[in-house]
ROLOKOL-704685 format. One record per atom (N, C-alpha, C): y, x, z; atom name; residue number from 1. Coordinates in steps of 0.2 Angstrom, whole numbers, always signed. Layout:
+-------+-------+-------+------+-----+
:     y :     x :     z : site : pos :
+-------+-------+-------+------+-----+
:     Y :     X :     Z :   CA : NUM :
...
+-------+-------+-------+------+-----+
***
This chain:
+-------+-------+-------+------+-----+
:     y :     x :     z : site : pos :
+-------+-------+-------+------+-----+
:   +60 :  -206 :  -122 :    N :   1 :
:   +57 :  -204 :  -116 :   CA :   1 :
:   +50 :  -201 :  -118 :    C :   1 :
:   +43 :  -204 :  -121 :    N :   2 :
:   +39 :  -201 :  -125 :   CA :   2 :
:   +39 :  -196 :  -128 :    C :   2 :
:   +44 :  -198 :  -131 :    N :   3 :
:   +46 :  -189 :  -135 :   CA :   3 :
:   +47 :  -184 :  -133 :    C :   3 :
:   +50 :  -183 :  -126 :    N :   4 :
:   +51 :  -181 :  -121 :   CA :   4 :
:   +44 :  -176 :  -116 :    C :   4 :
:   +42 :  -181 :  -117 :    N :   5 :
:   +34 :  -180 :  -113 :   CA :   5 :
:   +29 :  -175 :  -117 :    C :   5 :
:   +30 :  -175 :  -123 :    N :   6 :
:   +27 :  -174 :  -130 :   CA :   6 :
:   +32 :  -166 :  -132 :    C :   6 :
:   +36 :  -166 :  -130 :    N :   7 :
:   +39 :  -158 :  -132 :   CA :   7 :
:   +38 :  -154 :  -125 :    C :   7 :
:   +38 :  -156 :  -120 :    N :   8 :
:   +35 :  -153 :  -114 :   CA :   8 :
:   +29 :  -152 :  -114 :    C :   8 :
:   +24 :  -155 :  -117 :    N :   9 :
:   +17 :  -152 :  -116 :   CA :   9 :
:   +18 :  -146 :  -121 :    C :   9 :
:   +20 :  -149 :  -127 :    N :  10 :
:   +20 :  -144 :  -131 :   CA :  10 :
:   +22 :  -137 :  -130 :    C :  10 :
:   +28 :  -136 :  -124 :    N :  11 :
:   +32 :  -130 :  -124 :   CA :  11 :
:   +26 :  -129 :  -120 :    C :  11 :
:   +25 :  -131 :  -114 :    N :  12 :
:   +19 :  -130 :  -110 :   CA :  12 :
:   +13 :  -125 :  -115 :    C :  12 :
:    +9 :  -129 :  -118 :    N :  13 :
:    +5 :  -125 :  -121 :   CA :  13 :
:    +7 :  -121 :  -127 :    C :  13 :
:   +12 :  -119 :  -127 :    N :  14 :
:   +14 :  -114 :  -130 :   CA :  14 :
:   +15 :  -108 :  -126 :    C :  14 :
:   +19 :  -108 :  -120 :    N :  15 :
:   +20 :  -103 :  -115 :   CA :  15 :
:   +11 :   -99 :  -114 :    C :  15 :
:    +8 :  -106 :  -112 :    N :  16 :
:    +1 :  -104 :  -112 :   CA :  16 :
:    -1 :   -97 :  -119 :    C :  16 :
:    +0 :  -100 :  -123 :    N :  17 :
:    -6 :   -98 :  -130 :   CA :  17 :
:    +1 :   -90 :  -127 :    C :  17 :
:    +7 :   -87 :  -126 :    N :  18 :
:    +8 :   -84 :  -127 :   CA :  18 :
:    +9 :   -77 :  -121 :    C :  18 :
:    +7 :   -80 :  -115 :    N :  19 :
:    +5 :   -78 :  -109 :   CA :  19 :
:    -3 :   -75 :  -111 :    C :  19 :
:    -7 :   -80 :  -112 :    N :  20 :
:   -13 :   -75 :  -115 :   CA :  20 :
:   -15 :   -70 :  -120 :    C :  20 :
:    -9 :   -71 :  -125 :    N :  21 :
:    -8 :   -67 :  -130 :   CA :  21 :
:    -6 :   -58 :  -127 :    C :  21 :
:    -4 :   -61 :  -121 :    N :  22 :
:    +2 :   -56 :  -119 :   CA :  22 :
:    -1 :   -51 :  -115 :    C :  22 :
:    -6 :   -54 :  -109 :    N :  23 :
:   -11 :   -52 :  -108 :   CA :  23 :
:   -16 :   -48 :  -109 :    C :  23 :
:   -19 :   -52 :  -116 :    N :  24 :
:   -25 :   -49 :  -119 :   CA :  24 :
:   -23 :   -43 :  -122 :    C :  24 :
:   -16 :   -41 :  -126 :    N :  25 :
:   -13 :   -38 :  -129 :   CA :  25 :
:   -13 :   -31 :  -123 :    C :  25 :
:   -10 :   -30 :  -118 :    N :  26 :
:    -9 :   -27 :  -111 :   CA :  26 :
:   -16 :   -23 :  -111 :    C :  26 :
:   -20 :   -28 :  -112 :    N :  27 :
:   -27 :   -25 :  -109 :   CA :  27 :
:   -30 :   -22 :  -114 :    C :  27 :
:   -30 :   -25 :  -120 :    N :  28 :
:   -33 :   -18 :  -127 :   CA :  28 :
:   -29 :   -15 :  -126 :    C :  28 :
:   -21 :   -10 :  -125 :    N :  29 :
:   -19 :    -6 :  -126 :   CA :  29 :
:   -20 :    -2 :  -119 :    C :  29 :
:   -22 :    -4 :  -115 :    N :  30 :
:   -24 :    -1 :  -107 :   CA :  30 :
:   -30 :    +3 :  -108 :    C :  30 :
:   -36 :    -3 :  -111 :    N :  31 :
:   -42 :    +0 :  -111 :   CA :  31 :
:   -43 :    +6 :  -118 :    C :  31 :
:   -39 :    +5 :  -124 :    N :  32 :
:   -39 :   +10 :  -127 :   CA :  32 :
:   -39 :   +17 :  -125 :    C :  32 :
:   -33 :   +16 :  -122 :    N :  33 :
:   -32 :   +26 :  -120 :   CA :  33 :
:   -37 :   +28 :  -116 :    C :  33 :
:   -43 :   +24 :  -114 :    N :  34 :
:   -48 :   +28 :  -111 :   CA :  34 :
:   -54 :   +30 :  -116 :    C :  34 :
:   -56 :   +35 :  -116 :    N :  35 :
:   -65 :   +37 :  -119 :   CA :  35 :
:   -67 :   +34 :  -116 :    C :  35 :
:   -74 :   +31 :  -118 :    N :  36 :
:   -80 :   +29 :  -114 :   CA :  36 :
:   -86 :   +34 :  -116 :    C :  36 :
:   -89 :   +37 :  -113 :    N :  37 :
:   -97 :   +40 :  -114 :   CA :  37 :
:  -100 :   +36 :  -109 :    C :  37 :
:  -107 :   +34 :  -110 :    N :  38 :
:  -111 :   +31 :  -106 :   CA :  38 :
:  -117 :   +37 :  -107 :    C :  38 :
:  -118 :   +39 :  -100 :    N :  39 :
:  -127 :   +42 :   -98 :   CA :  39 :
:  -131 :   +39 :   -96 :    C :  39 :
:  -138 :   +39 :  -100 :    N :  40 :
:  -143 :   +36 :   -99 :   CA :  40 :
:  -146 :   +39 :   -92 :    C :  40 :
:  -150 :   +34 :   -88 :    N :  41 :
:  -152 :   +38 :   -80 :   CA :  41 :
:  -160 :   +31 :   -80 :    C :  41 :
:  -163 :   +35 :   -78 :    N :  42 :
:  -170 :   +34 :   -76 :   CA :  42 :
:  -170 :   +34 :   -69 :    C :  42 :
:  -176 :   +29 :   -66 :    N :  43 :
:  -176 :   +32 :   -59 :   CA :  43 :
:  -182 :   +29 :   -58 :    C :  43 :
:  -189 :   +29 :   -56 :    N :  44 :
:  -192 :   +27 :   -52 :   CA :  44 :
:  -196 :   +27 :   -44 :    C :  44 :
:  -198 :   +19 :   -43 :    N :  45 :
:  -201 :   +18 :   -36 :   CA :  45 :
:  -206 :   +19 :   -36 :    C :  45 :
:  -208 :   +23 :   -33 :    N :  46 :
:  -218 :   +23 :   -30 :   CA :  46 :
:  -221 :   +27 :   -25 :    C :  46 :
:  -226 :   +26 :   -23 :    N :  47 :
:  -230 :   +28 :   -18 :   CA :  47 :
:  -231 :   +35 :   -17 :    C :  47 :
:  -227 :   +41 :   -19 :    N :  48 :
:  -224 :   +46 :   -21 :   CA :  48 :
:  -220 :   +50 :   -22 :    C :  48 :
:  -219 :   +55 :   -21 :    N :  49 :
:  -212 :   +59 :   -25 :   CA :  49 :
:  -213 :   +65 :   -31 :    C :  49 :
:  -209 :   +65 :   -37 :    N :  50 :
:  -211 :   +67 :   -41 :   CA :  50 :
:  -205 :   +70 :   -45 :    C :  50 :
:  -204 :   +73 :   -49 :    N :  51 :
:  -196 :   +77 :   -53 :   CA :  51 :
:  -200 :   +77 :   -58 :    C :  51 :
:  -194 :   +74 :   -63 :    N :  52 :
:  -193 :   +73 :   -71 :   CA :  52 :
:  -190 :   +81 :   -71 :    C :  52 :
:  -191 :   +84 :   -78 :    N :  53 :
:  -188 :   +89 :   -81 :   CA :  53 :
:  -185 :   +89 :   -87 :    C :  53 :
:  -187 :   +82 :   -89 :    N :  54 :
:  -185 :   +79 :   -96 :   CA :  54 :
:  -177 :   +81 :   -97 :    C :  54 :
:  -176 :   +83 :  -103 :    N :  55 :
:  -168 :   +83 :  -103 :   CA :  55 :
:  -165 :   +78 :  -107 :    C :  55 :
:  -169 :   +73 :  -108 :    N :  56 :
:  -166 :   +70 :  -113 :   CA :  56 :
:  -161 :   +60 :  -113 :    C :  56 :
:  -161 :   +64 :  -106 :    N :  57 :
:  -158 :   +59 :  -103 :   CA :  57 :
:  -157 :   +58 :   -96 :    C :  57 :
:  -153 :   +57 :   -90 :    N :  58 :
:  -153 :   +60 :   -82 :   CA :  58 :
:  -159 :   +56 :   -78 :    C :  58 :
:  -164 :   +61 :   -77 :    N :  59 :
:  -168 :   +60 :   -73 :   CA :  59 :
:  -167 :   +60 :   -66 :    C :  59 :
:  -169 :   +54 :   -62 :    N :  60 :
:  -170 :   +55 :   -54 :   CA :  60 :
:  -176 :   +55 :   -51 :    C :  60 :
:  -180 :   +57 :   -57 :    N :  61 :
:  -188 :   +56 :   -54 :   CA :  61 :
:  -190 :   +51 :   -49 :    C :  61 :
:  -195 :   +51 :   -45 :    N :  62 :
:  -198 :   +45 :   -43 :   CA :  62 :
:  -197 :   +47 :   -34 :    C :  62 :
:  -196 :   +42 :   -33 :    N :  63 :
:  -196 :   +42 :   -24 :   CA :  63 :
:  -199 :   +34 :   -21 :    C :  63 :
:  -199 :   +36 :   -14 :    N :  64 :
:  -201 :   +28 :   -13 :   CA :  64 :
:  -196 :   +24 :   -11 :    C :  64 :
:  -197 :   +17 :   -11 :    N :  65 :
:  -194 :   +10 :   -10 :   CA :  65 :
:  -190 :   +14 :    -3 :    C :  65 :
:  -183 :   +11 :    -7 :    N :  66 :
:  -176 :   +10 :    +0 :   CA :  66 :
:  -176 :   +18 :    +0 :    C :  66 :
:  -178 :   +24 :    -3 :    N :  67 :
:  -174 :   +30 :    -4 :   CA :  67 :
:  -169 :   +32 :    -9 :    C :  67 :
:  -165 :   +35 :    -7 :    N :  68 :
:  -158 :   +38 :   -12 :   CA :  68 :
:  -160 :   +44 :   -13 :    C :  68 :
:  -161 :   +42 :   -21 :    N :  69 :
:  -161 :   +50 :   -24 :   CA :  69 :
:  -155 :   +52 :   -27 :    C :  69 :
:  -152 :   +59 :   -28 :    N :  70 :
:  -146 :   +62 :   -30 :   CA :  70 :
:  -147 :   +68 :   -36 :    C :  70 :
:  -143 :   +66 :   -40 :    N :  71 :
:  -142 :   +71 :   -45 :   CA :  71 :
:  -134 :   +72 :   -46 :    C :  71 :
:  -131 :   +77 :   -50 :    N :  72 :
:  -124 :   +80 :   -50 :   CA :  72 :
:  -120 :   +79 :   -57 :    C :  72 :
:  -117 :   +76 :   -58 :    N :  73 :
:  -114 :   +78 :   -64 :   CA :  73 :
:  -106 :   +82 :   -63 :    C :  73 :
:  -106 :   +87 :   -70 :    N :  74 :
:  -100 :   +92 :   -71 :   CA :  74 :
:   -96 :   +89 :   -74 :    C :  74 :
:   -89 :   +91 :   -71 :    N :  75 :
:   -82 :   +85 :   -77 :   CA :  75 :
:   -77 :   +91 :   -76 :    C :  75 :
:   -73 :   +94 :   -80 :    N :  76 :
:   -69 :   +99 :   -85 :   CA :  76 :
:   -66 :   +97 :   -88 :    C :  76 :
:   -59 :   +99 :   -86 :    N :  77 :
:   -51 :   +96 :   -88 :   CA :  77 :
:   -48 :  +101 :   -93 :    C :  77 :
:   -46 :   +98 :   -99 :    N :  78 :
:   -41 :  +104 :  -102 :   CA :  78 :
:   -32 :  +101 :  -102 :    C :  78 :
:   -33 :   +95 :  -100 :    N :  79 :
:   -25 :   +92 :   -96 :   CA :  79 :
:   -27 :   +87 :   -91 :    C :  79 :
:   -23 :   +86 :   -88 :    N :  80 :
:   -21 :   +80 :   -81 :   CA :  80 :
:   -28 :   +77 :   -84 :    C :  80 :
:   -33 :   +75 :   -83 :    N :  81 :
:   -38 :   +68 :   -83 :   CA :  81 :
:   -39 :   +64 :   -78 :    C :  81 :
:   -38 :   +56 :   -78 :    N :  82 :
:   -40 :   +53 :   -75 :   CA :  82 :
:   -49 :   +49 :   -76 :    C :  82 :
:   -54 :   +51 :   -71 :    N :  83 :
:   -58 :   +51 :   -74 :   CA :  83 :
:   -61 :   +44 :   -68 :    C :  83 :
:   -64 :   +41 :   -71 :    N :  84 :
:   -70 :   +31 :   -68 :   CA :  84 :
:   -75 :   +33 :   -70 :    C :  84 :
:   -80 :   +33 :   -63 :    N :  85 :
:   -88 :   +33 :   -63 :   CA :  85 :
:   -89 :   +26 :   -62 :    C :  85 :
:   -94 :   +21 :   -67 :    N :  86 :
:   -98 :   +16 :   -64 :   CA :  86 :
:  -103 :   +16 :   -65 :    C :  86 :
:  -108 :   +12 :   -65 :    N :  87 :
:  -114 :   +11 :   -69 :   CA :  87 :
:  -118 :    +3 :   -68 :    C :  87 :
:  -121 :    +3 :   -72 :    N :  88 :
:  -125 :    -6 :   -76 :   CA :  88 :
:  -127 :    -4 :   -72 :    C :  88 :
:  -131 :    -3 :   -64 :    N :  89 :
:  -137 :    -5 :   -59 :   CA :  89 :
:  -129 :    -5 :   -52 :    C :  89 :
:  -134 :   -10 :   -49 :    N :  90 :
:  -128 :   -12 :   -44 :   CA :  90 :
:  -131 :    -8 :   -38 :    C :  90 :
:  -136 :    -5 :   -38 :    N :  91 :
:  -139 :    +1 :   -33 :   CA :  91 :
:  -137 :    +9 :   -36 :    C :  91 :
:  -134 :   +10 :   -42 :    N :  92 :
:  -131 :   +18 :   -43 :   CA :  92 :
:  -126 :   +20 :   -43 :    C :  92 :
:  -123 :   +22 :   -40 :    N :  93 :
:  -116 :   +22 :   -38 :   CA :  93 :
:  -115 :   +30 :   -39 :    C :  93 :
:  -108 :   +33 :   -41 :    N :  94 :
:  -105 :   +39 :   -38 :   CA :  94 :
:  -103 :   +40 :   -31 :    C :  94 :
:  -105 :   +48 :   -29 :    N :  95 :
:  -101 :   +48 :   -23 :   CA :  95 :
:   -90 :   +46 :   -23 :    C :  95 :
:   -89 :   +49 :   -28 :    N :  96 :
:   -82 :   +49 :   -28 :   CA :  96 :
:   -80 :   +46 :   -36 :    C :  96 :
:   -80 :   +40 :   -34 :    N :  97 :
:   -80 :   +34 :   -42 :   CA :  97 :
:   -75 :   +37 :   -46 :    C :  97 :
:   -68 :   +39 :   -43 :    N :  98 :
:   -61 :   +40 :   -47 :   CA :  98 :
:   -59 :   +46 :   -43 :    C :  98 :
:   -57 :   +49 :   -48 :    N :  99 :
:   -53 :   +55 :   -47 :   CA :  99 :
:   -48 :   +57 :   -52 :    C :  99 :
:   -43 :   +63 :   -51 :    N : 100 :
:   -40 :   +67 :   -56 :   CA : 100 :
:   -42 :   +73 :   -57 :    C : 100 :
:   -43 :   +76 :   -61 :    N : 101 :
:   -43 :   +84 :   -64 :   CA : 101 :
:   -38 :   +86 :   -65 :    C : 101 :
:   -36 :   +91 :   -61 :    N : 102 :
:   -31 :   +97 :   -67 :   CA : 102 :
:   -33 :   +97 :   -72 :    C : 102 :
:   -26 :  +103 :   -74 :    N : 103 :
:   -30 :  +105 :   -81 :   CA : 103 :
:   -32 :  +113 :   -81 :    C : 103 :
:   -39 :  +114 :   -81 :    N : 104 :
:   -43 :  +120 :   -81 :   CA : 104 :
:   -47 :  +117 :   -76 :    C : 104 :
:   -47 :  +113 :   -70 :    N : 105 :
:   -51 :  +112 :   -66 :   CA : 105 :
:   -57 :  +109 :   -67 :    C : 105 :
:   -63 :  +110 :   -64 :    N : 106 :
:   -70 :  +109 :   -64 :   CA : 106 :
:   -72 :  +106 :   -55 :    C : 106 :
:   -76 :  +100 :   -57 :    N : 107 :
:   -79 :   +97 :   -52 :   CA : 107 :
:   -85 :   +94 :   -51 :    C : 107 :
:   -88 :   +95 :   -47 :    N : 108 :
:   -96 :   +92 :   -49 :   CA : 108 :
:   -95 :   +85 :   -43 :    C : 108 :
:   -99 :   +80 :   -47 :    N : 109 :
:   -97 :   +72 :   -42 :   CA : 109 :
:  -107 :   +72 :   -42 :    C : 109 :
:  -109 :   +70 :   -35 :    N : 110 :
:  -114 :   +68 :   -35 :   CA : 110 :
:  -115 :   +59 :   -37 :    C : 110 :
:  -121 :   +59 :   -41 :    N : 111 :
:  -122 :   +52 :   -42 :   CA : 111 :
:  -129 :   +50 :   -39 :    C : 111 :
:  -129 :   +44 :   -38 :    N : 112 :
:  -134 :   +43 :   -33 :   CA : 112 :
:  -139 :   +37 :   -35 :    C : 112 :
:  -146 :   +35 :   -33 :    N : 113 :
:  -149 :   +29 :   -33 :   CA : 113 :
:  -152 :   +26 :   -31 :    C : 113 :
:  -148 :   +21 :   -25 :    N : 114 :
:  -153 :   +19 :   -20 :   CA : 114 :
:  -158 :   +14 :   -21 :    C : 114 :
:  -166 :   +17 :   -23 :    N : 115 :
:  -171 :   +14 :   -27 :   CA : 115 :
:  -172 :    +6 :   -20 :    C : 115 :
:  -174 :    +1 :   -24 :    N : 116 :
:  -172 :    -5 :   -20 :   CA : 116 :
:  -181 :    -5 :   -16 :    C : 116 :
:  -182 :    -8 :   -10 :    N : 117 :
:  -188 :   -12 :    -7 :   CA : 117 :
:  -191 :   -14 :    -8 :    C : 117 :
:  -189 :   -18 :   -14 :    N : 118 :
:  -193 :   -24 :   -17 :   CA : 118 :
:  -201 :   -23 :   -21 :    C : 118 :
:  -199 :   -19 :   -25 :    N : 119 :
:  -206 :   -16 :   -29 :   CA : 119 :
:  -204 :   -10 :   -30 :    C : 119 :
:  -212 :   -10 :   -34 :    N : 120 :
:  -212 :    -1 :   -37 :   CA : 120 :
:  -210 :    -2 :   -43 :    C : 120 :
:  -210 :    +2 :   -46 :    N : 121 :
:  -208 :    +1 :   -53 :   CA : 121 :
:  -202 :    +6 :   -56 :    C : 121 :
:  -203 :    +6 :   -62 :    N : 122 :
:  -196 :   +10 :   -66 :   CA : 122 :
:  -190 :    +9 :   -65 :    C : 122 :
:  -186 :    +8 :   -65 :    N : 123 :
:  -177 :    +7 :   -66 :   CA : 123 :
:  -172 :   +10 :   -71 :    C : 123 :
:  -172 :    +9 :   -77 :    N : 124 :
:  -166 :   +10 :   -81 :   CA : 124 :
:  -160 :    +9 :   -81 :    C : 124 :
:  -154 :   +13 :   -82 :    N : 125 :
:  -146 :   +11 :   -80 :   CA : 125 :
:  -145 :   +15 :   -86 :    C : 125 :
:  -137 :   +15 :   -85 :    N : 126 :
:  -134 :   +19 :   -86 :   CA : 126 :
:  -126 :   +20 :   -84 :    C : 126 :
:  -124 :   +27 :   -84 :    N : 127 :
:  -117 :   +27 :   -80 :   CA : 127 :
:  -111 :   +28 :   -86 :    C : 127 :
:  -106 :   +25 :   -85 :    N : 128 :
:  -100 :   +23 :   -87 :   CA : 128 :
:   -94 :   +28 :   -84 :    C : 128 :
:   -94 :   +34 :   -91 :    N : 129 :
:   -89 :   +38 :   -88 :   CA : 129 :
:   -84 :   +37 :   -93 :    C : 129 :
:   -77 :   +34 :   -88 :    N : 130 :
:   -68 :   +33 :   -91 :   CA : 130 :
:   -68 :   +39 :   -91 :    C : 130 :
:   -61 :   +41 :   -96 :    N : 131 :
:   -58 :   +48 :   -94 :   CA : 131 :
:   -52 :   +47 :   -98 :    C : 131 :
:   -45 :   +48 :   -96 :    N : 132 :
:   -38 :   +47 :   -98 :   CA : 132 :
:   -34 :   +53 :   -98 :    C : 132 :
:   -30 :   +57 :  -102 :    N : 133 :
:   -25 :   +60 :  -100 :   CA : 133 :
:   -19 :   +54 :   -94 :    C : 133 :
:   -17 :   +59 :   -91 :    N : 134 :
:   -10 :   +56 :   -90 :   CA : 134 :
:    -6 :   +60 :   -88 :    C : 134 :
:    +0 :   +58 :   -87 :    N : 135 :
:    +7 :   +63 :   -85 :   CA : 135 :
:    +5 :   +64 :   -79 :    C : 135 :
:    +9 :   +71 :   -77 :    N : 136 :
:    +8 :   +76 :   -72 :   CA : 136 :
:   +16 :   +77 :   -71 :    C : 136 :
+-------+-------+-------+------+-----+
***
């Protein structure tokens, strides 16, 4: 009867170790077929409004606390792309986070920063573009 108790856990954590396997496996072969580019984005808060020209990375220049500045990015399909906007700040969002592209089509998605209340100050992010073929 012990022995009993003792083969069941063990099948138990076995189903486990191979459940998580099976999972983990799912999800690297899921997230592979995506590109990731990350764009750097700038933004700051202050007693003022002011445009960056910099190109050296996406400026939103400066506005005041609790205003949404907006910049555009371009996305060009040369098949079916399935394309994910996010970004490391929890205030920059796209207007249209997920879409498809044909292929030959072109879209411009506004992205946006709603500079926070709280202080003045700079803000650095950046936004997280997925892009996938997929069947059509």
């Amino acid at each position: 009867m012990v022995l009993a108790k003792k083969e069941i856990k063990k099948f138990i954590a076995l189903c486990i170790i191979a459940a998580a396997i099976a999972i983990g496996s799912t999800l690297a072969i899921y997230n592979f077929r995506y590109t990731t580019e990350e764009i750097p984005f700038d933004a700051t808060a202050g007693d003022y409004i002011g445009i960056n020209a910099d190109t050296d990375m996406l400026h939103f220049g400066t506005g005041y606390p609790r205003s949404t500045l907006e910049r555009e990015l371009r996305f060009k399909a040369d098949a079916w792309t399935e394309v994910r906007i996010s970004s490391t700040l929890p205030f920059a969002y796209a207007g249209v986070p997920a879409f498809v592209l044909a292929p030959g089509e072109e879209r411009f998605v506004k992205v946006f920063v709603s500079l926070p209340e709280s202080k003045l100050g700079a803000y650095t992010g950046k936004f997280i573009i997925r892009q996938r073929e997929v069947e059509q």
